[in-house]
MMTF fields as JSON, N, C-alpha, C and O atoms, coordinates in Angstrom:
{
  "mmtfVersion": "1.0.0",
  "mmtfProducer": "UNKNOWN",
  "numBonds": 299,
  "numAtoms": 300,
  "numGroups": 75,
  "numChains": 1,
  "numModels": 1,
  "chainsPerModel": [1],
  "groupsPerChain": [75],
  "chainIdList": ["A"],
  "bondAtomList": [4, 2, 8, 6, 12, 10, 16, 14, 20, 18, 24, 22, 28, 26, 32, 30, 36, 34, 40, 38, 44, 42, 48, 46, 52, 50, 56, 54, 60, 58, 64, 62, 68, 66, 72, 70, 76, 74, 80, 78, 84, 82, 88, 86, 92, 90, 96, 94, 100, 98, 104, 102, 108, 106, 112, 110, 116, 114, 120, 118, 124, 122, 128, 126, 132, 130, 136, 134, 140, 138, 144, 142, 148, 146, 152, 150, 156, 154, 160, 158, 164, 162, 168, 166, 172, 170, 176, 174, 180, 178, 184, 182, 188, 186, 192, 190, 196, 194, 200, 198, 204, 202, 208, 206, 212, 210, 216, 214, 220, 218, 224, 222, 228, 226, 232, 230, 236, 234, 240, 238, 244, 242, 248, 246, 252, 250, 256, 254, 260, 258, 264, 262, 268, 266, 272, 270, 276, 274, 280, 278, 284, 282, 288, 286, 292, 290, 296, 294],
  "bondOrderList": [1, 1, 1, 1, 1, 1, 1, 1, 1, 1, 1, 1, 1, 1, 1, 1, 1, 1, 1, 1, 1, 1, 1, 1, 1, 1, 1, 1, 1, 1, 1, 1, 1, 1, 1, 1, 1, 1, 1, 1, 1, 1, 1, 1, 1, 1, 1, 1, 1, 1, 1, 1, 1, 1, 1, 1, 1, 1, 1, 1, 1, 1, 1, 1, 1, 1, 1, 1, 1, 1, 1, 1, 1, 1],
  "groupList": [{"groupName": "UNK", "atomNameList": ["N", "CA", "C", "O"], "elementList": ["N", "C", "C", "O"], "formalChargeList": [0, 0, 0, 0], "bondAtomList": [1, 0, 2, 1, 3, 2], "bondOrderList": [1, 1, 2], "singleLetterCode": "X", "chemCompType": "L-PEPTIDE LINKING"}],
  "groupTypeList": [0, 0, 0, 0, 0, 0, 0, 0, 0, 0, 0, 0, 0, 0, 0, 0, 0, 0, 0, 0, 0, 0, 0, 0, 0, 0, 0, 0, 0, 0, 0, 0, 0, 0, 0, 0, 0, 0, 0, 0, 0, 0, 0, 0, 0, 0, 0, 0, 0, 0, 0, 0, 0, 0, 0, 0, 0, 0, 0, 0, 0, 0, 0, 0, 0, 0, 0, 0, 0, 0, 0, 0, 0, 0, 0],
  "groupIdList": [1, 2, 3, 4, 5, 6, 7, 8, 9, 10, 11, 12, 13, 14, 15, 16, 17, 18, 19, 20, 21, 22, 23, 24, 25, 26, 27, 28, 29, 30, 31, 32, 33, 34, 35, 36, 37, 38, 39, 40, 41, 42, 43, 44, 45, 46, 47, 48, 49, 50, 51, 52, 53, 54, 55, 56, 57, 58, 59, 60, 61, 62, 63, 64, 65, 66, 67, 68, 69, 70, 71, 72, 73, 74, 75],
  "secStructList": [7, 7, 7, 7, 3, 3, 3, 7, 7, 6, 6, 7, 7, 6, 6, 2, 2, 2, 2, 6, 6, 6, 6, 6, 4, 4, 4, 7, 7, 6, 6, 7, 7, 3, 3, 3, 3, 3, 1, 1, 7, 7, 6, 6, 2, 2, 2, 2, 2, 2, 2, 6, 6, 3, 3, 3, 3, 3, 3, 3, 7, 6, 6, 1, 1, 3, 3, 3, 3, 3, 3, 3, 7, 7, 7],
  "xCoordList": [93.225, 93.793, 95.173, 95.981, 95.32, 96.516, 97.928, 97.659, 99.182, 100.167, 100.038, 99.846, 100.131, 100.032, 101.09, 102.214, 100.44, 101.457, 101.189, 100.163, 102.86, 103.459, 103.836, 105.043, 103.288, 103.796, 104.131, 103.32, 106.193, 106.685, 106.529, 107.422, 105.393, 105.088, 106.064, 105.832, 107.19, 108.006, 109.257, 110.412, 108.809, 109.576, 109.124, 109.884, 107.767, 106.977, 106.316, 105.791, 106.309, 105.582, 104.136, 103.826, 103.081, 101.554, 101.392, 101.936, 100.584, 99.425, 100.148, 99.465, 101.646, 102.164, 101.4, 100.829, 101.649, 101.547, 99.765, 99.224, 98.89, 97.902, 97.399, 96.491, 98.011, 97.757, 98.716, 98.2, 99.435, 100.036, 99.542, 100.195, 98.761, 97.932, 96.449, 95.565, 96.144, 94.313, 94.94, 94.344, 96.077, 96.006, 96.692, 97.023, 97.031, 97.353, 95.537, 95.064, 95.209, 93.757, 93.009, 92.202, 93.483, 92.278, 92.537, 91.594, 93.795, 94.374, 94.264, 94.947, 93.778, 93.593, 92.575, 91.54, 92.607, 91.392, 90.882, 91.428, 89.637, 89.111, 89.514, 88.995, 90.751, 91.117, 92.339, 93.128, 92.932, 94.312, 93.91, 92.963, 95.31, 95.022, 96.55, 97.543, 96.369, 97.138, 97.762, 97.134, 99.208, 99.999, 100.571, 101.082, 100.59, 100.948, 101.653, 101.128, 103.333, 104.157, 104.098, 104.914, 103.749, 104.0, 104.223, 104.033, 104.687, 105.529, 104.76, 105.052, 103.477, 102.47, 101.081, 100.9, 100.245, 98.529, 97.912, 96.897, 97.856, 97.239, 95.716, 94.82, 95.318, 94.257, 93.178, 91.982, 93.897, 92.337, 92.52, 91.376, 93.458, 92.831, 91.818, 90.829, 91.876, 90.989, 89.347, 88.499, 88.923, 87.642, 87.347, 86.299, 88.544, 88.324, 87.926, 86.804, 89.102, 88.952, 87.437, 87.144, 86.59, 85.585, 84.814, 83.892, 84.757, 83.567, 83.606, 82.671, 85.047, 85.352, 84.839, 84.9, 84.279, 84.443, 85.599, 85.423, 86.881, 88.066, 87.658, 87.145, 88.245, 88.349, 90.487, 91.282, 90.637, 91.701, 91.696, 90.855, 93.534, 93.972, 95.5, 96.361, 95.745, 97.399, 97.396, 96.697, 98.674, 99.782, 101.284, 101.895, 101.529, 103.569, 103.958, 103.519, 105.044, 105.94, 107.114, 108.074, 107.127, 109.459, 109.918, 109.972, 110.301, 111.54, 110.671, 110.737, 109.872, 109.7, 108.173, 108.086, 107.265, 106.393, 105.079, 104.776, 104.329, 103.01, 102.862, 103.324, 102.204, 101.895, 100.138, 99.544, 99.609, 98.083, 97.88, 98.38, 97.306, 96.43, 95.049, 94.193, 95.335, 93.975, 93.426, 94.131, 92.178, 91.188, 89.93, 89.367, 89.113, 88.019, 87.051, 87.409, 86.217, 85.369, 84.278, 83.76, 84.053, 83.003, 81.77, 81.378, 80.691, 79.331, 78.669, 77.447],
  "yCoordList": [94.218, 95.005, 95.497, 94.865, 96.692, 97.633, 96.889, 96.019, 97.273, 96.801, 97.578, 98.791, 96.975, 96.928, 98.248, 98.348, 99.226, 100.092, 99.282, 98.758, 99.398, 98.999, 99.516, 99.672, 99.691, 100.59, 99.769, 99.229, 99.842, 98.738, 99.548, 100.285, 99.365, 99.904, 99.287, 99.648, 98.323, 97.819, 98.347, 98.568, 98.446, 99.233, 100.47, 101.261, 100.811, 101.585, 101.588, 100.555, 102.686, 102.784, 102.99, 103.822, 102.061, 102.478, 104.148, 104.371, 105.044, 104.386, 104.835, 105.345, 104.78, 105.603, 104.258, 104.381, 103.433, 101.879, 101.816, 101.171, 102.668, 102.754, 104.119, 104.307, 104.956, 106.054, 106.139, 106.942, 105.907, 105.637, 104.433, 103.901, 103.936, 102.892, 103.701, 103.022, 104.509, 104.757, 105.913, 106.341, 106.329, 107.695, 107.451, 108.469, 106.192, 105.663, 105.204, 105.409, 104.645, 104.186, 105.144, 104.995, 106.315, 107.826, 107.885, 108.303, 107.493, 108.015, 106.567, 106.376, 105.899, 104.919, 104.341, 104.028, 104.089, 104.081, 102.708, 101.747, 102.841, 101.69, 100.387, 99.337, 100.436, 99.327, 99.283, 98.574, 99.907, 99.644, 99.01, 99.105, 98.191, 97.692, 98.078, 98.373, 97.963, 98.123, 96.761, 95.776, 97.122, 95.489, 96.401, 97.419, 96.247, 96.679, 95.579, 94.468, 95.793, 95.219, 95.152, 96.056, 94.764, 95.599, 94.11, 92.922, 94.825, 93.872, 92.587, 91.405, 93.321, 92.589, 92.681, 93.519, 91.865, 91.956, 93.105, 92.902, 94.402, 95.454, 95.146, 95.537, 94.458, 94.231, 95.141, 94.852, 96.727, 97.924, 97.808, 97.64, 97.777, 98.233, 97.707, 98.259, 96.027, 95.36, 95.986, 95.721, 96.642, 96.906, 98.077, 98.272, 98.859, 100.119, 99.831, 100.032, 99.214, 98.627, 98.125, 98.184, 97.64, 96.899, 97.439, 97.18, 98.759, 100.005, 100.781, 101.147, 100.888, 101.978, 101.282, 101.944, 99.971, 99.086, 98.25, 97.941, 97.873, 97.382, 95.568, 95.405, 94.553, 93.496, 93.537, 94.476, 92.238, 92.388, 90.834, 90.114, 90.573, 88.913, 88.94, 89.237, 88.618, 88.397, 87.146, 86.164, 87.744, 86.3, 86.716, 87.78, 85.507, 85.752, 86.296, 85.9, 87.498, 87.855, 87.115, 86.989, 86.805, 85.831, 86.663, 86.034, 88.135, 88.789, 88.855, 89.991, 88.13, 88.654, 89.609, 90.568, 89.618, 90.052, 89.665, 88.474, 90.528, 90.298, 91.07, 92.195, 90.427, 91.347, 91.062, 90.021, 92.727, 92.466, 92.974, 94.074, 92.419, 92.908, 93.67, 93.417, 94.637, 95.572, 95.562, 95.631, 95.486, 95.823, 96.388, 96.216, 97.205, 97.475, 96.413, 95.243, 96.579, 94.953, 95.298, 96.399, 94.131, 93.937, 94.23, 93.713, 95.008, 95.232, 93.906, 93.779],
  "zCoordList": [98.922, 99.987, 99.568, 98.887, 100.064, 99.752, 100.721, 101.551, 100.534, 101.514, 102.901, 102.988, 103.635, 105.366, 105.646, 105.155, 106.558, 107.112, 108.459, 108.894, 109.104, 109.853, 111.42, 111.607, 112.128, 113.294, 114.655, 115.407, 114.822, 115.908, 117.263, 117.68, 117.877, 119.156, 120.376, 121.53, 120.09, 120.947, 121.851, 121.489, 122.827, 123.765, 124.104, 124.662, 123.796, 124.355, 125.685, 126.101, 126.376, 127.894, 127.486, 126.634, 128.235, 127.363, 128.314, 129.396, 127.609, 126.43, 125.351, 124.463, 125.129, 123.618, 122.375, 121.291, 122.957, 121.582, 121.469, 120.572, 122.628, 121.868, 121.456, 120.646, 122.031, 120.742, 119.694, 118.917, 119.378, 117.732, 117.35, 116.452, 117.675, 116.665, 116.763, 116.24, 117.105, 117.178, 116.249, 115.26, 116.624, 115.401, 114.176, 113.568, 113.586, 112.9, 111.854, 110.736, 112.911, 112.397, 111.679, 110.762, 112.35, 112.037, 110.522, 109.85, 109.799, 108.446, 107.838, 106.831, 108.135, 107.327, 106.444, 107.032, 105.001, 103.933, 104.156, 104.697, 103.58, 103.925, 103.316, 103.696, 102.046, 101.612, 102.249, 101.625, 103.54, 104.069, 105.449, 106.229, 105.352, 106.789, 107.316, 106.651, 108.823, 109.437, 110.45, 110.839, 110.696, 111.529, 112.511, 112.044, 113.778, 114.828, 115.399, 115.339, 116.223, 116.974, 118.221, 118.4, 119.524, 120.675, 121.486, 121.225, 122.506, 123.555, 123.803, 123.624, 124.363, 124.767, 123.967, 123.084, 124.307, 123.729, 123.647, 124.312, 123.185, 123.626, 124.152, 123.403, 125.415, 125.876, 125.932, 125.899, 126.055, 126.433, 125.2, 124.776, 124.019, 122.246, 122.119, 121.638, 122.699, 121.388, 121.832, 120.98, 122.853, 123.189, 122.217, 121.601, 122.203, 121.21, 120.036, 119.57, 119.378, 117.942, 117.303, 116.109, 118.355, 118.083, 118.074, 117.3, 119.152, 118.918, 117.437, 116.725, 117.251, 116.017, 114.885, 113.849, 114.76, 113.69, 112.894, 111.715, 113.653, 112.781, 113.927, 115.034, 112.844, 113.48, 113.959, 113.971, 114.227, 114.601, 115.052, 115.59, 114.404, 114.748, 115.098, 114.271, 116.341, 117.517, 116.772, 116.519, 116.52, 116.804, 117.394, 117.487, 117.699, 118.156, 116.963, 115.883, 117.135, 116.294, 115.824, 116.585, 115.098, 114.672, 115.889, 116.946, 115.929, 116.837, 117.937, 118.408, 118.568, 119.812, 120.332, 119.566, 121.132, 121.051, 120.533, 120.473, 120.179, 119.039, 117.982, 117.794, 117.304, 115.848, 115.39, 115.106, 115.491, 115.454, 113.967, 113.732, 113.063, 111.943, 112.569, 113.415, 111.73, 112.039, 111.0, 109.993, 110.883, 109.723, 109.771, 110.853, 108.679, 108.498, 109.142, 109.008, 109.624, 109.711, 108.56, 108.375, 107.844, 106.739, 106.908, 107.955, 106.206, 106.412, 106.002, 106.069]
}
């Protein structure tokens, strides 16, 4: 896997933190993954994410918030 692009959705009013992560996704190769910041759990993403095919793992951020890995999901 390639290095992680990064997008700090923190301090965003939704839906900005989930459309700059779905249009983030659109440009992304299949060996990149993506790490998203945001205040909170993006709860409507994770339904998206799962249709489009990407998996995805929350954890607490160090500064505050969450930080989601996005990925391809494996065939």
């Amino acid at each position: 896997m390639t290095n992680p692009y990064i997008v700090d959705n923190r301090g965003l009013e939704p839906p900005q933190p989930m459309i700059r992560t779905l249009k983030k996704l659109e440009a992304l190769a299949s060996d990149e993954y993506l790490i998203i910041i945001n205040d909170r759990p993006p709860m409507f993403l994770y339904p998206e994410l799962e249709e489009l095919g990407f998996t995805h793992e929350t954890t607490p951020h160090p500064d505050g918030g969450y930080q989601i890995m996005i990925t391809k999901a494996k065939l």
